[in-house]
N, C-alpha and C positions, 0 to 999 in steps of 0.2 A: 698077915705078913708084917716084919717088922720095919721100919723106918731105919735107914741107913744114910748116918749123915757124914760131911766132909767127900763130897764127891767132886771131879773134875769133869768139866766139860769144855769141852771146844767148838765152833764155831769160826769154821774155817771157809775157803774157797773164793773164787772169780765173783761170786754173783754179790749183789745187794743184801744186805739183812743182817750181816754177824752182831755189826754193835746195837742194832734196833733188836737184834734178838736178846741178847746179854742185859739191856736197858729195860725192855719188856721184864722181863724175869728182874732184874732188878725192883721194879714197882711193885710184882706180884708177891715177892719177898715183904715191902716195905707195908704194903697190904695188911699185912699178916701180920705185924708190928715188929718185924724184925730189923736187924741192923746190918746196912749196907753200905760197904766201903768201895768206891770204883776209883782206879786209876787207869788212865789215861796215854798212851806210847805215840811218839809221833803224831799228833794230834794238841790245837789248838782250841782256845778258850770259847770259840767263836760257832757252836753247836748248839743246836737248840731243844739238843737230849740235854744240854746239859743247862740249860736256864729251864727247862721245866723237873728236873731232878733235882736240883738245888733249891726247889721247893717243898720239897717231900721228906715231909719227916721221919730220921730214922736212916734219913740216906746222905750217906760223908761223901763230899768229892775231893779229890788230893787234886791239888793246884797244880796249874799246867800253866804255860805261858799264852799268852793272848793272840800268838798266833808260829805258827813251827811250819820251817820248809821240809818241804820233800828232801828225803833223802840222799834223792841227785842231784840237789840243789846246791849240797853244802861244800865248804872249804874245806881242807881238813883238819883246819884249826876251829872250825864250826862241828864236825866231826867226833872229836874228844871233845867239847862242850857235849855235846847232845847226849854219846856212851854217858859220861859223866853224871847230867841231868836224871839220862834213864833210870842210871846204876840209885841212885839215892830215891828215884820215886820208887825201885821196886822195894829198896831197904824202910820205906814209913810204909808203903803196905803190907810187907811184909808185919812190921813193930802194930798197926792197927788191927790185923788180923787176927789177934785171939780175941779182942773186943764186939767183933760183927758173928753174922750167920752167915752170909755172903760177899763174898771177894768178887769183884771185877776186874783182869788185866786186859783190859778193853786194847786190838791190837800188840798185844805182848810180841803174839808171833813174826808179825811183820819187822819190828825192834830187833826179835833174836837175827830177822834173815838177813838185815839190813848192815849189820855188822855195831849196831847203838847199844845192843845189851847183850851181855854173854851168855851164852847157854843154862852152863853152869851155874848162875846165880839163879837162871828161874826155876830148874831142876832143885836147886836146894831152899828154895822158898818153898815151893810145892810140898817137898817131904815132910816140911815143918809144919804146916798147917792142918788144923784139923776140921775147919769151916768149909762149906761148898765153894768151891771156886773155878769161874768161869773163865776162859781164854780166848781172844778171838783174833783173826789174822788170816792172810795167805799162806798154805803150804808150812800146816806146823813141822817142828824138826820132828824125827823120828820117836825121840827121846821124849818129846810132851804129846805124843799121838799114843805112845805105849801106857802112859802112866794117865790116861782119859778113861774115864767110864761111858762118859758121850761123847760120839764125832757127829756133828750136824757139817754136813757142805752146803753150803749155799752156790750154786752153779748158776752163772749166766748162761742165758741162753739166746737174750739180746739185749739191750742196754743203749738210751738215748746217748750216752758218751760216744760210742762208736758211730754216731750221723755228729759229733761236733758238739753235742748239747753239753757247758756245765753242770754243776752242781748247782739246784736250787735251794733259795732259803727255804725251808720249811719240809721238803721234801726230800732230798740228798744230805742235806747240814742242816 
């Protein structure tokens, strides 16, 4: 059977696991001595995917800010900051991308839903790319669900957040 490369995958849905799974495979990649580019959407510096990846050789992380509000959080002069911020992380992963084997747009989908990054821009990174690349997010748009080779959901089915619990260091971030 022959190897078939530049594939898209997603890694969607309510439950726990899309970036731990994208991150996973990201290693299994680096394993292998491949080259790995992961960028980051709505999401801060402050994860501990990403101080144990930022040790592993072979694997680039595109800088993010040390720490980013929720989406309902913002102003909307915070608002066009953020599309902005997006718009340019997706243009250097994009420009990195013929350099690696694997892309990560770790929460992409969430950015398209949230109104921070337009559609249109990750539908025409996508076509450009010939390396595997991974997506991960709530409720991808239609548009990046059709042009997937994998749909993984990840489905809660219960979740300490819903009795009140945050985010733990080492286990949630």
């Amino acid at each position: 059977m022959a190897e078939e490369n530049g594939l898209v995958q997603i890694y969607y849905g309510d439950g726990k696991g899309k970036t731990t799974a994208a991150f996973g495979l990201a290693f299994r990649c680096a394993g292998w001595g491949r080259r790995v580019v992961i960028a980051q959407f709505l999401k801060g510096a402050d994860s501990g995917e990403r101080l144990a990846l930022a040790q592993v050789p072979g694997v680039r992380l595109l800088e993010v800010p040390e720490r980013v509000k929720f989406s309902f959080q913002l102003t909307p002069a915070e608002r066009e900051a953020e599309r902005t911020r997006n718009t340019r992380l997706l243009a250097l992963a994009r420009k990195a991308a013929p350099s690696c084997d694997l892309l990560v747009l770790d929460e992409v989908c969430a950015a398209v839903n949230t109104g921070l990054l337009p559609l249109e821009d990750v539908l025409d990174c996508l076509d450009s790319l010939s390396c595997e690349v991974v997506l991960t997010g709530r409720d991808p748009a239609p548009e990046l669900r059709d042009r997937a080779d994998y749909l993984t959901e990840m489905r809660k089915v219960q979740h300490p957040f819903d009795r009140g619990v945050c985010a733990r260091t080492g286990i949630e971030r």
